[in-house]
BALUMLUM-259685 format. One record per residue (C-alpha): x, y, z. Coordinates in nm, 3 decimals. Example, Ala and Ser with C-alpha at 12.3 -4.5 7.8 and 13.67 -1.06 7.14 Angstrom:
east; north; up
1.230; -0.450; 0.780
1.367; -0.106; 0.714
//
This chain:
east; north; up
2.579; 0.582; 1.607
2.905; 0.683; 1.776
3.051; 0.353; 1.706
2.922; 0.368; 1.335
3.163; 0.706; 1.335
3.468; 0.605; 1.495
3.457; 0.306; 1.210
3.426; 0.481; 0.969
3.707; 0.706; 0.998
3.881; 0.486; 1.130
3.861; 0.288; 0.793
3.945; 0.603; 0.609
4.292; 0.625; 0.778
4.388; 0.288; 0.731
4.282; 0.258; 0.352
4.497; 0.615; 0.319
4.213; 0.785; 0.173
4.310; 1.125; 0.319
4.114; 1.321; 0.080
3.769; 1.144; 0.186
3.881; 1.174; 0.529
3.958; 1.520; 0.537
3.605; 1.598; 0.381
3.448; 1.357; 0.611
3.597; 1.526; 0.933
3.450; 1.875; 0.752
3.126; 1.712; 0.769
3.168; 1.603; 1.106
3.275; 1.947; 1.272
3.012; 2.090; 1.090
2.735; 1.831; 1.216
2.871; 1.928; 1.523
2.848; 2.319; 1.529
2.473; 2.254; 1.373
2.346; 2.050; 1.653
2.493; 2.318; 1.905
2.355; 2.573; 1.697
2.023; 2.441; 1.712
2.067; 2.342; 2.092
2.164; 2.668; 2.150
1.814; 2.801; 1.949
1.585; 2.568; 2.142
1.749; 2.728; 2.433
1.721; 3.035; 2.310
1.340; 2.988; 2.259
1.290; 2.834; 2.601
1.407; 3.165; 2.796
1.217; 3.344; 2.523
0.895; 3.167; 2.624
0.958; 3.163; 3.015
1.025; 3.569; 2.992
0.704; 3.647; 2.772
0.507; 3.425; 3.065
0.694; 3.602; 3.335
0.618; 3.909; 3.130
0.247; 3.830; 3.105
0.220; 3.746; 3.499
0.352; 4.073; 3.620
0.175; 4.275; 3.399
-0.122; 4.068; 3.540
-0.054; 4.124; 3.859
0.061; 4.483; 3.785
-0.352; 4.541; 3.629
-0.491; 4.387; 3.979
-0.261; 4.664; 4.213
-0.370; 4.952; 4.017
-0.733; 4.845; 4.006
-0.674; 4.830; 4.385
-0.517; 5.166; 4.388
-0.838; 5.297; 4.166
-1.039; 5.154; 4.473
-0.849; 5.355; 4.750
-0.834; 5.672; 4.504
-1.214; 5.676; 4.527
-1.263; 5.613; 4.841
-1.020; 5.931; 4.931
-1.243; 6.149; 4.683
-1.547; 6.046; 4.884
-1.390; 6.113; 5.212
-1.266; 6.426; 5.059
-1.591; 6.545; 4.933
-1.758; 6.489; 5.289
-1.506; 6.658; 5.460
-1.538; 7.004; 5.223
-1.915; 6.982; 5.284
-1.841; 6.928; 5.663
-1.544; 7.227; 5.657
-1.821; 7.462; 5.383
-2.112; 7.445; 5.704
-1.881; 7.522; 5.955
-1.776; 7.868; 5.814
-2.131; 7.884; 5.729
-2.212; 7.930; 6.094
-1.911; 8.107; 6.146
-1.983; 8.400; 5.907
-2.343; 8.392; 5.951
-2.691; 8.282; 6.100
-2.761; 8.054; 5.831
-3.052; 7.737; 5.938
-2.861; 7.435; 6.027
-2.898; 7.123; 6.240
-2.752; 7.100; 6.573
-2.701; 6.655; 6.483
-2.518; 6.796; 6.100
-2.329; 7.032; 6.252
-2.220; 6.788; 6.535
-2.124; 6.546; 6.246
-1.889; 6.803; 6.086
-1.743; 6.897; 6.398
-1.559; 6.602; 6.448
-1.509; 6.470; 6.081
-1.321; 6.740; 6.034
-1.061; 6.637; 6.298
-0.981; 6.310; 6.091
-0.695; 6.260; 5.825
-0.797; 5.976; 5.605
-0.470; 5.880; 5.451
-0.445; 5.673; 5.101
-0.166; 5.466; 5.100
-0.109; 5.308; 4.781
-0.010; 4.964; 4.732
0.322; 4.927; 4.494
0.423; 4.551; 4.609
0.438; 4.456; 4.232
0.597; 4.789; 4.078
0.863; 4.765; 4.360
0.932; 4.377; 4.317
0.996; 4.460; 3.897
1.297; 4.728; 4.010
1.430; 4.517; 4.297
1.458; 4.207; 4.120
1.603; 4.382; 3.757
1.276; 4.217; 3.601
1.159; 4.602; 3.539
1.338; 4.469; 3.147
1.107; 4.181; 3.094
0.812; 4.437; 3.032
0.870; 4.506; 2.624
0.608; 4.803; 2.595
0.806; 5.056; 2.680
0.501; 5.344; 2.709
0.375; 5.095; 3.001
0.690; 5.125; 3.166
0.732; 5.522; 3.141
0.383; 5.602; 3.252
0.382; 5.355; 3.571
0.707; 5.528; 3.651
0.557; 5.835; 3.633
0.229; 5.745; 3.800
0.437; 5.576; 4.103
0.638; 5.874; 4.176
0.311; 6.089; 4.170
0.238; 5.843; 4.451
0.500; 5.882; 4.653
0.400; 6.275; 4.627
0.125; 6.265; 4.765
0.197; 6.060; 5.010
0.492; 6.263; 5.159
0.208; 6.613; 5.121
-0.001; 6.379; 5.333
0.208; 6.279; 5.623
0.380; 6.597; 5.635
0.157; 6.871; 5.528
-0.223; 6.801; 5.544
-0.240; 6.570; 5.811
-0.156; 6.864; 5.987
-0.435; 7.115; 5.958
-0.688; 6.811; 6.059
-0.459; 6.732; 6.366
-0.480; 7.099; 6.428
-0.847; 7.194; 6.393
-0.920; 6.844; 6.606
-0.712; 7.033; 6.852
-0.921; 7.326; 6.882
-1.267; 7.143; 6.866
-1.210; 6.879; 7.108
-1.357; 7.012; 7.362
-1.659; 7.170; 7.211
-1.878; 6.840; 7.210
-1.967; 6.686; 7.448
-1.766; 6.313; 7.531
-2.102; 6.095; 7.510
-2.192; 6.275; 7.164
-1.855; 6.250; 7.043
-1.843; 5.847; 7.128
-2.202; 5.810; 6.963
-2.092; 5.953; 6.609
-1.722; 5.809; 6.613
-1.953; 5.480; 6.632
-2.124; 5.507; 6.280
-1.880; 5.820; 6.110
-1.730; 5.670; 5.829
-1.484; 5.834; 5.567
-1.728; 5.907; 5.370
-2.033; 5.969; 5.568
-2.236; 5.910; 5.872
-2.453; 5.579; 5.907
-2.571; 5.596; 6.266
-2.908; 5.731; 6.453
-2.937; 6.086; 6.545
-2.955; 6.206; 6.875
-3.044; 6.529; 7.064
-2.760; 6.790; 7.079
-2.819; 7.049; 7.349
-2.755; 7.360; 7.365
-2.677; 7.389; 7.025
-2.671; 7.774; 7.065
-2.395; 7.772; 7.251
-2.176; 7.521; 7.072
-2.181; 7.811; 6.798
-2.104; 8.074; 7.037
-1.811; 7.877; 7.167
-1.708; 7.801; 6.805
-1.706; 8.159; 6.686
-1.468; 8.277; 7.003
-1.200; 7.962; 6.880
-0.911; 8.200; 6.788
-0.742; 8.053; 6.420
-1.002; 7.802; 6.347
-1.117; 8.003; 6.014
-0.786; 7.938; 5.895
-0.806; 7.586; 5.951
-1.122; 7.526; 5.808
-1.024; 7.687; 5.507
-0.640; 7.514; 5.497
-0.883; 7.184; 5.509
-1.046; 7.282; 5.218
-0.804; 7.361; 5.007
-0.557; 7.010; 5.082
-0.915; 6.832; 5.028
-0.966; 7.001; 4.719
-0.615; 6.954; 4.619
-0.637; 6.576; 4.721
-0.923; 6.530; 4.455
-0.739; 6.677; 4.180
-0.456; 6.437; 4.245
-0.666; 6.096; 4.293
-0.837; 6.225; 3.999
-0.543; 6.220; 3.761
-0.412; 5.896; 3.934
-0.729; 5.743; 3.872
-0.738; 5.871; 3.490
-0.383; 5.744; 3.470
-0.398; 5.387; 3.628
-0.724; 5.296; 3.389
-0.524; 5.445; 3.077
-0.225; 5.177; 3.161
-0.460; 4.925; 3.223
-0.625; 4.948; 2.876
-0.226; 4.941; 2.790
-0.149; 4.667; 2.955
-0.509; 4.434; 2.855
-0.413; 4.569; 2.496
-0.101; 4.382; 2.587
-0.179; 4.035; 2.731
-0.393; 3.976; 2.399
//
């Protein structure tokens, strides 16, 4: 074809038909810019098509990390719930002589002591900003309210490790020695965030377990700073949970 070219103008020139060479080399320039032109399009296309799959994988991938993240918010809301029932029986018997059982109130007693901390996961969301590909997500309401919702995160993680881990660390303090070792080993066995799956056992001397509790200088205070981080906790992993499945009806709205 190249050959069939160079012929031709070269047949041009030598039969001094400048006219019908000049509109021939026209032609051929523009042939030219056209077939760059429409390499340039199928190019064009191509990093079109690879970004809107790239797209569609993170925001894939972005749907499995928060339905994680739901996963660990509930789980904190049930540990959360167990330890305000565990902290609400404990001033029970602090304030009053309210009925209780010695093996419940043993349960509390050293539930209260733990911090169960939610770390969320954010490999995808932080891969997207190091990598610049934070651009290749077109919906830009996705991308304001995971912004948002990750830097809630962080939030409450930084109240966790610095504030109410704390008052747990502190009450755990005060109660350590108010069980005794071999009942404290049998629960830690079978206490879970969220409950208590083990056997009961005899507690003795349960009368004097209170008695010892009710002389603990500060742990009122405690109890009650427990509470309030607990309930505080909730209202956080509630809104993150209300959050993550509103971007995730976003985001499956999206990969349609």
């Amino acid at each position: 074809m190249l050959r069939f070219f160079r012929q031709l103008r070269q047949r041009l020139l030598t039969d001094n038909k400048f006219g019908k060479y000049l509109l021939y080399a026209v032609g051929e320039i523009a042939l030219v810019t056209i077939g760059i032109l429409i390499a340039l399009q199928i190019n064009t296309w191509n990093e079109e098509s690879k970004n809107r799959r790239l797209e569609a994988t993170y925001l894939a991938n972005l749907k499995k990390e928060l339905v994680f993240n739901i996963q660990l918010a509930n789980e904190q809301i049930e540990f959360s719930d167990f330890q305000i029932i565990n902290c609400k029986l404990i001033l029970d018997l602090l304030q009053g002589n309210m009925p209780y059982d010695p093996m419940e109130l043993a349960i509390a007693l050293e539930h209260v002591g733990w911090n169960h901390e939610v770390i969320f996961v954010s490999d995808v969301w932080s891969e997207l900003y190091a990598t610049g590909n934070i651009g290749l997500i077109r919906n830009e309401e996705i991308k304001m309210r995971l912004t948002d919702l990750y830097n809630v995160m962080r939030l409450v993680n930084t109240f966790q490790e610095h504030e109410w881990s704390s008052y747990n660390f502190g009450a755990r303090r005060l109660l350590a020695d108010i069980l005794p070792p071999a009942v404290r080993l049998h629960i830690d066995e079978s206490l879970e965030p969220g409950g208590f799956t083990g056997d009961n056992i005899t507690i003795t001397n349960p009368e004097n377990i209170i008695k010892r509790l009710r002389e603990i200088e500060g742990l009122p205070g405690f109890i009650v700073d427990i509470i309030q981080t607990r309930k505080t906790s909730n209202v956080f992993m509630r809104g993150q949970i209300k959050g993550m499945k509103s971007i995730n009806d976003l985001i499956e709205q999206e990969l349609k």
